[in-house]
PLY file of the C-alpha trace (Angstrom):
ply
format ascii 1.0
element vertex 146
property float x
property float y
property float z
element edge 145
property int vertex1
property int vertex2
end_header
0.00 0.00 0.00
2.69 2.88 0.89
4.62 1.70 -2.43
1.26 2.89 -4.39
1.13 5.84 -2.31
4.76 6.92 -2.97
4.55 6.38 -6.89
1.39 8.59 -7.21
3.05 11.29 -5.04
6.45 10.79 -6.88
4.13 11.08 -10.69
2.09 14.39 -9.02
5.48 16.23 -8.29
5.99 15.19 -11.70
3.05 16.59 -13.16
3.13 19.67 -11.03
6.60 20.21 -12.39
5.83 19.55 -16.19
2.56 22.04 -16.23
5.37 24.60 -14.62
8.10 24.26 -17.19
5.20 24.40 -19.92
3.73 27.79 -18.38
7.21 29.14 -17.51
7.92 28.38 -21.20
4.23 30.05 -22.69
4.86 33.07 -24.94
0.92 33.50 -25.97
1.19 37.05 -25.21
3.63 37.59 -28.78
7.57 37.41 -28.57
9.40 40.50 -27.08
12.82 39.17 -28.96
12.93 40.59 -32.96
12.82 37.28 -35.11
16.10 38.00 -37.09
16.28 36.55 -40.99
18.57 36.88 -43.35
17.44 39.03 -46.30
20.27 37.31 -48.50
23.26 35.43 -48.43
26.25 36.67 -50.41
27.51 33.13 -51.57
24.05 32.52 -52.76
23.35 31.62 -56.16
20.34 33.20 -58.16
17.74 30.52 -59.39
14.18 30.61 -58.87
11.14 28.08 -58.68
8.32 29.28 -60.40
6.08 31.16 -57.85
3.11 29.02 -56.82
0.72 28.91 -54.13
1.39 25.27 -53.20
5.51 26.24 -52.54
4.16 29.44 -50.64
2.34 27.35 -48.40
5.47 25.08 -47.60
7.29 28.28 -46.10
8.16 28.01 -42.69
7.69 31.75 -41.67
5.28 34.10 -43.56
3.58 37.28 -42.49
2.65 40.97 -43.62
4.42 43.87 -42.02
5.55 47.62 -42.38
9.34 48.58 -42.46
9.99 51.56 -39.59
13.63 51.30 -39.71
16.94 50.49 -42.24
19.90 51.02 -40.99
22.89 50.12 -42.51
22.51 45.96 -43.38
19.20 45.72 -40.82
15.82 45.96 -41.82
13.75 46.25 -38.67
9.55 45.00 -39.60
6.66 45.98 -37.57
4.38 42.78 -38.03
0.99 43.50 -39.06
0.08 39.85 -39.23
1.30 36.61 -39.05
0.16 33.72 -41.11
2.44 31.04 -40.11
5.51 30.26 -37.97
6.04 32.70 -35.66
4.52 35.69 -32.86
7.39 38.13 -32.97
6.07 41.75 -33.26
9.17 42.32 -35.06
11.29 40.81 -37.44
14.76 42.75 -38.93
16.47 41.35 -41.37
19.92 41.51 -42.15
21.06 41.85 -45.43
24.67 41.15 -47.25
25.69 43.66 -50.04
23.48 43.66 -53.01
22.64 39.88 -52.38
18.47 40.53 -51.93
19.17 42.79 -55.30
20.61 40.27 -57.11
17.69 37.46 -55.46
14.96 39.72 -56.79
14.34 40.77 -53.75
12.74 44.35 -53.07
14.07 47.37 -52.15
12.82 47.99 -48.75
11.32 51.91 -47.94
10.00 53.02 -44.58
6.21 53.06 -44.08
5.46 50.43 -46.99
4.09 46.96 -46.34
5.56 43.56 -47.17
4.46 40.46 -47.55
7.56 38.53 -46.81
8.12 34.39 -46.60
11.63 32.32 -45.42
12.46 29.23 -45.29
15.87 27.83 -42.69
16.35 31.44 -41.36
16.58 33.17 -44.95
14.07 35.47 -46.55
12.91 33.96 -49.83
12.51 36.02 -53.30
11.71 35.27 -56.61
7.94 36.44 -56.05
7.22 34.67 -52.47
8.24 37.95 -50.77
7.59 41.19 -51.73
5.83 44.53 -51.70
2.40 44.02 -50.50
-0.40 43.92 -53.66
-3.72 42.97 -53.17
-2.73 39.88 -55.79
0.29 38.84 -53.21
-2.04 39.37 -50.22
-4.71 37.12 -52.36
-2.23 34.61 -53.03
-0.97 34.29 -48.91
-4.44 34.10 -48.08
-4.80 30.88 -50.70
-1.60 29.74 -48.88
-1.91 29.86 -45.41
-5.92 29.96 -44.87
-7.28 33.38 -45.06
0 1
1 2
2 3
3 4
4 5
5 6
6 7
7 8
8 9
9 10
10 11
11 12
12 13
13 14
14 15
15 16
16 17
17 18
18 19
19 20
20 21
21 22
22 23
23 24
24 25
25 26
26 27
27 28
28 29
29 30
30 31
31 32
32 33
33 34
34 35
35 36
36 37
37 38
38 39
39 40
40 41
41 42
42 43
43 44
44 45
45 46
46 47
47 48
48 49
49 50
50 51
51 52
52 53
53 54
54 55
55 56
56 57
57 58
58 59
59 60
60 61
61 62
62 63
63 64
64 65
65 66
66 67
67 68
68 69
69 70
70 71
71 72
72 73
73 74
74 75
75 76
76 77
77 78
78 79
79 80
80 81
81 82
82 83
83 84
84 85
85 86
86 87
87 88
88 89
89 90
90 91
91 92
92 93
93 94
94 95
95 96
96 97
97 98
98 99
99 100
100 101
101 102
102 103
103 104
104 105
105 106
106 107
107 108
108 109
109 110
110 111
111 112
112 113
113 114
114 115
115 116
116 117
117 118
118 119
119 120
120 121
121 122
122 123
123 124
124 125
125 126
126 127
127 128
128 129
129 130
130 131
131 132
132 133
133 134
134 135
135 136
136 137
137 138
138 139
139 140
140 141
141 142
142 143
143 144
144 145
C-alpha cells in the first residue's frame, strides 16, 4: 500500500513540475525578442522556382508587415500579421551587399508593407516575398488559410 502511495506522489510532483516548465515556457502574449532573418546570403546563387501557391504554403515563416527602420545591413519590420511560424512583433532582417538585389528581392522603404516568406532562417525572393499587392495578399491568403 505505501509503495502505491509513494509512486502517485512521486508522478504528481511530476506533473506539477511539467505544467510549470510548460507555463514558464508560454509566450501566448507575442515574442518581445525581434525574429532576425537573413534578407540574403552573399555566396548565394540566383535561381528561382516558379512562384506558386502550393511552394508558398510550404514556407516556414510568412507574415505581412511595415518597415519603420533600415539602418545600414538591418531591416527592422513591424508585423501587421502573421500567417504562419512565428509571434514576434518584429522581425529585422539583415542583409549582405546587393545579395536581396541580385535574389529579386525588393528594395525595402520606410512606411510600406511587405508580404515577406523564409524558409531555414533566410528570406525567400523570386515572387514569395515582396511589396504588399492585393494579388500577393490574395495569393498568402490561398496559402496559409485566409
Amino acid at each position: 500500500m505505501w509503495i502505491w502511495l509513494a509512486a502517485a506522489a512521486v508522478a504528481g510532483i511530476a506533473t506539477i513540475g511539467l505544467v510549470v516548465a510548460v507555463w514558464a515556457n508560454d509566450d501566448s502574449s507575442g515574442s518581445a525578442e525581434p525574429l532576425a532573418l537573413s534578407a540574403g546570403d552573399g555566396g548565394a546563387t540566383a535561381s528561382c522556382l516558379p512562384f506558386s501557391v502550393e511552394t508558398l504554403a510550404g514556407m516556414a515563416q510568412a507574415f505581412e508587415g511595415t518597415v519603420t527602420a533600415v539602418t545600414g545591413n538591418t531591416i527592422t519590420i513591424a508585423v501587421d500579421r502573421w500567417y504562419t511560424g512565428s509571434d514576434a512583433s518584429t522581425v529585422e532582417l539583415t542583409t549582405i551587399g546587393d545579395a536581396q538585389a541580385l535574389l529579386g528581392g525588393p528594395s525595402y522603404t520606410v512606411g510600406s508593407q511587405y508580404l515577406i516568406s523564409a524558409s531555414d532562417g533566410a528570406v525567400n525572393y523570386c515572387g514569395y516575398s515582396d511589396a504588399a499587392t492585393p494579388e500577393l495578399r490574395d495569393s498568402f491568403a490561398a496559402a496559409f488559410g485566409g
